[in-house]
C-alpha positions as YAML, in Angstrom:
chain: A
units: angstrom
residues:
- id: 1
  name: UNK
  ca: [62.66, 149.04, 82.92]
- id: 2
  name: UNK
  ca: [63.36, 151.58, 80.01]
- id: 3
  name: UNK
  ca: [60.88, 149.59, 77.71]
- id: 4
  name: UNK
  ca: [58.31, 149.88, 80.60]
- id: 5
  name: UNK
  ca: [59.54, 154.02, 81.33]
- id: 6
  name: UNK
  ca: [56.48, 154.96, 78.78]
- id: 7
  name: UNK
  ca: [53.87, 153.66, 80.89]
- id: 8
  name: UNK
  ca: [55.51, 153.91, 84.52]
- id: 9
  name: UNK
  ca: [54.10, 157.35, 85.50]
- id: 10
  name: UNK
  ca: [50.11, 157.87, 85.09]
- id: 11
  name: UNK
  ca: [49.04, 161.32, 85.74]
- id: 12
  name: UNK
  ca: [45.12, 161.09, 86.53]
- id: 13
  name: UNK
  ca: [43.05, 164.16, 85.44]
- id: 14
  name: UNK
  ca: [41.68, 164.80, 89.25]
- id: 15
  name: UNK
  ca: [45.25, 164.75, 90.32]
- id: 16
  name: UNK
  ca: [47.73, 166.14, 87.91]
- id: 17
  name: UNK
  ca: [49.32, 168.56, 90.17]
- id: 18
  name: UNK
  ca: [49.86, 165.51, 92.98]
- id: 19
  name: UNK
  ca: [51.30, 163.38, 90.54]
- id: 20
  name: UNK
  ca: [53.92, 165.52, 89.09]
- id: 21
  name: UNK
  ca: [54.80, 166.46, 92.84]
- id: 22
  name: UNK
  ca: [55.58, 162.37, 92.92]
- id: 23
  name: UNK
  ca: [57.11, 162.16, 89.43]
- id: 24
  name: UNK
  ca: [59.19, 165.06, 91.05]
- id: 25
  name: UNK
  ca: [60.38, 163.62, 93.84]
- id: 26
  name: UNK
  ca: [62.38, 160.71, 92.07]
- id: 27
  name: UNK
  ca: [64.19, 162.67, 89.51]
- id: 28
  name: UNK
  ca: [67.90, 162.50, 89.71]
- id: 29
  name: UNK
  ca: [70.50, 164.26, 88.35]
- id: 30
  name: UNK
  ca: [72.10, 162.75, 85.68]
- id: 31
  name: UNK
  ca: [69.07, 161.64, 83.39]
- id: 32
  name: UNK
  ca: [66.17, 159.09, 83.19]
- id: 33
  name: UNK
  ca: [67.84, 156.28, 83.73]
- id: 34
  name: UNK
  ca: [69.14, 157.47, 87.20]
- id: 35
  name: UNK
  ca: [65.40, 158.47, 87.99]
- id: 36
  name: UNK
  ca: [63.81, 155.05, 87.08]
- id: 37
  name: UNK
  ca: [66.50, 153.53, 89.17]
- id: 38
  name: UNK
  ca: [65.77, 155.99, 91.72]
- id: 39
  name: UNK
  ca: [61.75, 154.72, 91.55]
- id: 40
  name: UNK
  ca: [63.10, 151.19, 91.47]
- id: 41
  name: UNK
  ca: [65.52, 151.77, 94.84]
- id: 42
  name: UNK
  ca: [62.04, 152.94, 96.62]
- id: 43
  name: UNK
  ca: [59.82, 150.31, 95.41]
- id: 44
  name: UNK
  ca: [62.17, 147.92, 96.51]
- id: 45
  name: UNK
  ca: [62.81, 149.28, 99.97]
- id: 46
  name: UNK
  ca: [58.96, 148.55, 100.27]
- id: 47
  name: UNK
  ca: [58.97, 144.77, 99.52]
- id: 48
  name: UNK
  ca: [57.71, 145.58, 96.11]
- id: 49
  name: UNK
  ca: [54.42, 147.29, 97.44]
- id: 50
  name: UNK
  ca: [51.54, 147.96, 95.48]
- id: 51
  name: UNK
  ca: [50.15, 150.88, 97.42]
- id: 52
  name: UNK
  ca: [53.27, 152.42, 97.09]
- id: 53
  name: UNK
  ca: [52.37, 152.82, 93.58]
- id: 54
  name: UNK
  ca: [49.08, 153.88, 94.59]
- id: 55
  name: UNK
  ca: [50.17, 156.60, 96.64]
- id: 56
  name: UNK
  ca: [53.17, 157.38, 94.30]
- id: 57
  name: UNK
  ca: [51.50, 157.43, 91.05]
- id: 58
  name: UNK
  ca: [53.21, 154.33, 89.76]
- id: 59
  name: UNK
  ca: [52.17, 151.36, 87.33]
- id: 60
  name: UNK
  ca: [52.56, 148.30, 89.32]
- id: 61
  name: UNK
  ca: [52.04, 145.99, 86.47]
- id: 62
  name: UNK
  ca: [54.85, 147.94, 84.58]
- id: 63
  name: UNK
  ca: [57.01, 147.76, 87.98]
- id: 64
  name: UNK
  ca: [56.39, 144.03, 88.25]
- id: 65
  name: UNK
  ca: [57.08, 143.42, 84.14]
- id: 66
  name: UNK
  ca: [60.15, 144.93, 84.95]
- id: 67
  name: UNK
  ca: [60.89, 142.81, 88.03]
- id: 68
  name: UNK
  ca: [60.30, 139.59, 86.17]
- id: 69
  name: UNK
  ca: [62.95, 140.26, 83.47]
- id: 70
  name: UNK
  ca: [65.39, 141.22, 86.19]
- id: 71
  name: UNK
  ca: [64.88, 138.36, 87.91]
- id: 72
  name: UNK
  ca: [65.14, 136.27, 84.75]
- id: 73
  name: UNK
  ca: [68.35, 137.72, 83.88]
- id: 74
  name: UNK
  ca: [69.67, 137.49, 87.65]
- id: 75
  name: UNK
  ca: [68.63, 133.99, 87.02]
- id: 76
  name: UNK
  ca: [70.59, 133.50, 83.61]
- id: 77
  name: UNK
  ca: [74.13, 135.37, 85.53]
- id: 78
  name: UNK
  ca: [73.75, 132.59, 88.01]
- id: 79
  name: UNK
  ca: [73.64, 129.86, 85.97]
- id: 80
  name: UNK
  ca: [76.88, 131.43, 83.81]
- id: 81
  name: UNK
  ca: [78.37, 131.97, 87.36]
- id: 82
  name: UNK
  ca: [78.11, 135.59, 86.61]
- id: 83
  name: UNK
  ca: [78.59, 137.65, 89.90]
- id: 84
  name: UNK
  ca: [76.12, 140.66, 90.20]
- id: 85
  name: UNK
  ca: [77.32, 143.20, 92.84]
- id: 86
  name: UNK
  ca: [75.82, 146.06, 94.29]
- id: 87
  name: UNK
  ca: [77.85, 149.20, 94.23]
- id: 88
  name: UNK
  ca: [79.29, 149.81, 97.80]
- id: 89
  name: UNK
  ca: [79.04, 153.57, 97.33]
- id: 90
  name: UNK
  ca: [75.55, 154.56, 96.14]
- id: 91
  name: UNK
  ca: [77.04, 158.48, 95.73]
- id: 92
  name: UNK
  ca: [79.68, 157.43, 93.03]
- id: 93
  name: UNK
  ca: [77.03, 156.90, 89.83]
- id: 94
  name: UNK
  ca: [80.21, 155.97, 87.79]
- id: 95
  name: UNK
  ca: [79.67, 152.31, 87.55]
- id: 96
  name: UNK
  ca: [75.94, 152.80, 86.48]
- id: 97
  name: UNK
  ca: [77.13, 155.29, 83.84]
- id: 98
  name: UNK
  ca: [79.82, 152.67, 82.40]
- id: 99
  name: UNK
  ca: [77.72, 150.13, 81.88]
- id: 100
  name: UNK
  ca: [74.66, 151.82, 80.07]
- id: 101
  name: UNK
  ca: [77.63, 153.62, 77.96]
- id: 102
  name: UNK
  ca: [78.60, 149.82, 77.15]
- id: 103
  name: UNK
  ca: [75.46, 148.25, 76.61]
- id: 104
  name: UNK
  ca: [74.90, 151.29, 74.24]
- id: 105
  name: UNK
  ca: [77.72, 150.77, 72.53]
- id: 106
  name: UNK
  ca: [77.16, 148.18, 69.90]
- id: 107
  name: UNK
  ca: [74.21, 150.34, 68.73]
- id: 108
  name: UNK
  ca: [76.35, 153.66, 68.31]
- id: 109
  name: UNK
  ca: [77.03, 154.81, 64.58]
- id: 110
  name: UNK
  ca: [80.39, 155.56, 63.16]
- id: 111
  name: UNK
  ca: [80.59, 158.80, 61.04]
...
């Protein structure tokens, strides 16, 4: 979904002030990748709607790109009996924070 973040929000020129109201309303404290979760959580709770994108100024092909790799990796944790849980309590963002601090890791630089 971060690869796809650069293209997930179009901002038409009829409608700028509309679609930053929408952009607005999924921003989450604690940074982008708690906003594009944020946009994923609502997309979802609509099966996966394309007019949802239409109304919320979302690329659906980006949206779907990024639903295809997650499925493909749910796909690959199954078949290395790799147990993906949801976190009971959606308030306590620790969880999400550990593991983009860990899959950043291996890319951080030692000075």
């Amino acid at each position: 979904m971060l690869q796809e973040s650069g293209s997930l929000f179009y901002r038409p020129k009829d409608k700028k002030l509309h679609a930053d109201q929408a952009r607005q309303n999924f921003v989450r404290p604690g940074g982008d990748h708690f906003t594009l979760l944020n946009v994923w959580e609502q997309w979802a709770e609509t099966n996966y709607s394309q007019q949802f994108c239409y109304e919320q100024f979302l690329q659906f092909k980006s949206l779907s790109r990024a639903r295809d790799i997650r499925d493909q990796l749910a796909g690959l944790c199954e078949r290395v009996e790799v147990v993906i849980e949801s976190n009971p309590n959606s308030n306590d963002v620790t969880p999400v924070q550990k593991a983009i601090t860990s899959g950043y890791f291996y890319n951080a630089v030692s000075l």
